[in-house]
Phi, psi and omega in degrees: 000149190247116167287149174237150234194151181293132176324303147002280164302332164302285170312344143268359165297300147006286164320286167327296184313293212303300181356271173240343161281352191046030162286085193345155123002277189318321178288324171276349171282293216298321165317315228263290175336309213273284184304323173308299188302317197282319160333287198307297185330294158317326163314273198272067208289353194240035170261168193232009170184148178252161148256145168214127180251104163274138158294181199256358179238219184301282173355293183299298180311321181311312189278352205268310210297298147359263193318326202275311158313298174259027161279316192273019161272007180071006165313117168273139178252089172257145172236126164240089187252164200244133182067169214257116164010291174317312187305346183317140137276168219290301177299348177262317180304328191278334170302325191281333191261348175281324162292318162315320143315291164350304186274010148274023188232339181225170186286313218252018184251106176255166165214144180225120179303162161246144184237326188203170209275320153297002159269342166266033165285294162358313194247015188297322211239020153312162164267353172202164168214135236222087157309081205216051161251329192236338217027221188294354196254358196289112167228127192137208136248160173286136185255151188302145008259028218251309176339283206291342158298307188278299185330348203248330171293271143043312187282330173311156196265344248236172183270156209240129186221109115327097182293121160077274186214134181308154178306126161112322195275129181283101163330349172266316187241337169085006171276145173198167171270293198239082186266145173286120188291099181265150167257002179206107164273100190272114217229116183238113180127260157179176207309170188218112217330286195336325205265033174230294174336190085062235196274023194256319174311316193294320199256300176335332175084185164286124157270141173208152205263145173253110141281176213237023179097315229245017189051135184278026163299338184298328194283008221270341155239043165248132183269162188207153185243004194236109196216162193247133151263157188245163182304302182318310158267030146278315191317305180281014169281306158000109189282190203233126176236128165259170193330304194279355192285135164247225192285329200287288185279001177246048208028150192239122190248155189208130155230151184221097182235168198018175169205185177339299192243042172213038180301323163007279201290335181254352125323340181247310158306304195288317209283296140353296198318312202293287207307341176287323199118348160306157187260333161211139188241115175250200179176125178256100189245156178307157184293324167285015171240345197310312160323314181297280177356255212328317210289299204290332212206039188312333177310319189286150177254150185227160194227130209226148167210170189093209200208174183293333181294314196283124184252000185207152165294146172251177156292319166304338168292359182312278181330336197276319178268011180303297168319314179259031158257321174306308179305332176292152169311307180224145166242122203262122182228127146139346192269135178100337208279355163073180272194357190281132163354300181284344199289286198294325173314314190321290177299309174286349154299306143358279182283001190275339207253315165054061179279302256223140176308308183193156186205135161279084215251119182222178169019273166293350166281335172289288179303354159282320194290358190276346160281007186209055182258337185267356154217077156259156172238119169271012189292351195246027204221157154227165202241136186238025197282135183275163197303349185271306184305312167311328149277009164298290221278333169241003169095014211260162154261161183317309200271007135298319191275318179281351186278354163134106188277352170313305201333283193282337147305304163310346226230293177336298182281356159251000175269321184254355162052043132304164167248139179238119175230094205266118190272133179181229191207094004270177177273135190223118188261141193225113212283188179254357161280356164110340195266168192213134192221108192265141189284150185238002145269185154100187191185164191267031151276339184280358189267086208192130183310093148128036147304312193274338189304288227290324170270353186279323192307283154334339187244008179246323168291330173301306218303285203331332196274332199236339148059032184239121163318318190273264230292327161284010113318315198295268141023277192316300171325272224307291191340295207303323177285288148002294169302300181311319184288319163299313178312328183295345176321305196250357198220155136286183177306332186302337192263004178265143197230151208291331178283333189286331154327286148332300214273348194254003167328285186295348170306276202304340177295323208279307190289298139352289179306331187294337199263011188221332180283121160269175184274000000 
């Protein structure tokens, strides 16, 4: 796992060096300067000129240092800084004045004041453009002319490179109005929680970490509650199966999925379970879709309640499904199963009762628990709702939910000591011990009807297998995401669809092991 850290926490690095290592100011801008121009080179071995819009502070000093790295690679450096010199802090004023020589010696070094909105015209047609006005210290929104800056960049076609955190993005939290679309962020110190989140996901590009000379041994004892997952821990996530395990010891699922007008959704869930690799998958359905299912899915086993008239659950299907919700290892109760008045008694006798062993709690089942959520007990549970159920379920608007959401995710899963699997882009698990652990797969191919049935599926077959919450939610994510990823092999996103999902379980697994596994 890649930790990830608070502005804060960056900025005492910050410190340190200068402090307590007596490491100058200046000498980590220029490390910083050095490794960034070698970053930019290597991407980008044929461009032959940048643009750079510099600021009044480090950011900005980061960039005069930048620009002055690659003039001396023979790169033209046109510079654009904002406000009067005087205005500098003291390392971005001496970058600025070390360039300010320069160009009197050379050709391919420009530095230009900035006055009006039409000079950043100037850098259209660089070949890359280099963002190094406000970084990591930025919180709010942007104000003229700065606003009115990034709008102008934005438009441009050309590639886009972020010093430290895009111009516009709150390094904490991943919020901003208006940000610079980088396609690419060299990130300094070390990574930082924002530049994952909310628009941070959205706008950042590739990220790739610069250390700053003084090595990242210092985080190692600064704590963080926040980590990126890496392909290495699926790997160790997996489950371990021995020589002898049968269907039985190789997990028992129960899903209680669909109804009349959602067979789909219990077809896509039951069926995941068995493709995570559980040994029985059972699926509990109205008696009237049972035929379609067997048709679609001969593998599932069906626990059928009702009658040929019945189409959705009741409170009276308990009793019928009572034994095999005590026999699963888990049971995945909600996708598909609708909105009917009895459907949801349904589900609050279910928590109320608290027959079952461990429970996957998802999507119509989620819009039942919001009326009896403050005294369900959820310790046995993992909860899964993409951000509009989650602001269904606690009452929140989006746009609470988007002002931070580690925050308020963390707080959920420790208030109800739940695993929280907040599904969106990325995807974010938020453990009942307080860490939040952000996903590193996936593509806007999942945005797609029964996407999510396939991962509630992934996540009850790990459990059952693995019998840990945290690390099968975890597991489940990366996979489900992964699968999306691998499909772009043959498809674009647009074509990927849930079932095909499904059916490519084992591919991404099959691909994990191969990157870790020797032959």
């Amino acid at each position: 796992m890649i930790p990830l850290y608070s502005n804060s926490q960056i900025r005492a690095l910050d410190s340190f060096a200068i402090n307590k290592l007596q490491v100058p100011g200046i000498v980590l801008m220029e490390n910083a300067a050095l490794g960034i121009a070698e970053i930019i080179l290597s991407r980008f071995p044929e461009i032959s000129s940048v643009g750079i819009v510099c600021g009044r502070g480090n950011n900005g000093g980061d960039g005069f240092a930048v620009a002055r790295q690659l003039s001396n690679k023979g790169i033209d450096a046109q510079v654009i800084y904002l406000g009067d010199p005087l205005s500098m802090s003291d390392d971005c004023r001496t970058n600025f004045e070390i360039c300010s020589n320069l160009i009197k010696l050379r050709k391919n070094l420009k530095l230009t004041q900035f006055s009006g909105i039409k000079q950043i015209k100037l850098i259209q047609n660089s070949d890359l453009i280099i963002d190094a006005i406000l970084g990591s210290g930025f919180s709010g929104e942007l104000k003229e002319p700065i606003a009115s800056i990034i709008n102008e960049l934005n438009k441009f076609k050309t590639v886009k490179v972020a010093l430290d955190v895009p111009t516009g993005l709150n390094a904490d939290t991943g919020n901003g109005n208006i940000i610079f679309n980088s396609d690419l962020t060299i990130t300094l110190g070390e990574f930082k929680k924002g530049l994952f989140v909310n628009k941070g996901y959205e706008f950042c590009g590739e990220i790739v970490l610069r250390e700053i000379g003084v090595g990242l041994d210092y985080f190692d004892n600064v704590f963080t509650d926040t980590f990126l997952i890496e392909p290495e821990d699926a790997y160790q996530f997996l489950p371990k199966r021995n020589k002898r395990i049968n269907k039985y010891s190789a997990g028992k699922v129960l899903t209680i999925a669909g109804s009349y007008q959602y067979p789909g959704a219990a077809i896509l869930s039951a069926g995941s379970v068995l493709y995570s690799g559980a040994g029985a998958s059972v699926l509990a359905i109205p008696k009237s879709v049972k035929k379609f299912i067997l048709k679609k899915f001969t593998e599932l086993v069906t626990q059928s309640y009702g009658d040929e008239q019945s189409n959705y659950l009741t409170p009276d299907d308990y009793k019928n499904l009572e034994q095999k919700i005590k026999w699963a290892d888990v049971v995945a109760l909600g996708p598909g199963i609708g909105r009917e008045e009895d459907t949801q008694k349904f589900v609050h006798q279910f928590l109320k009762k608290k027959d079952f062993n461990f429970a996957v709690i998802d999507a119509d089942a989620l819009f039942a628990l919001r009326d009896i959520l403050a005294k369900t007990d959820l310790r046995k549970c993992i909860l899964t709702p993409h951000y509009g159920e989650f602001c269904t379920l606690t009452s929140l608007s989006l746009e609470e939910l988007d002002k931070d959401i580690l925050t308020i995710g963390k707080d959920f899963a420790q208030k109800y000591k739940t695993t929280l699997v907040l599904k969106g882009a990325p995807t974010i698990t938020f453990s009942a011990d307080g860490n939040c652990f952000i996903n590193s797969t996936g593509n806007n191919g999942l945005a797609k009807f029964g996407s999510g049935d396939v991962l509630t599926g992934m996540i009850a077959g790990f459990y059952s297998q693995i019998k840990n919450s945290t690390d099968a939610a975890l597991l489940a994510v990366y996979l489900h995401g992964l699968t999306a990823d691998l499909l772009l092999n043959k498809k674009t996103e647009f074509g990927i669809v849930a079932s095909e999902l499904m059916k490519n379980i084992p591919a991404s697994i099959n691909f994990i092991k191969r990157s870790f596994e020797k032959n």
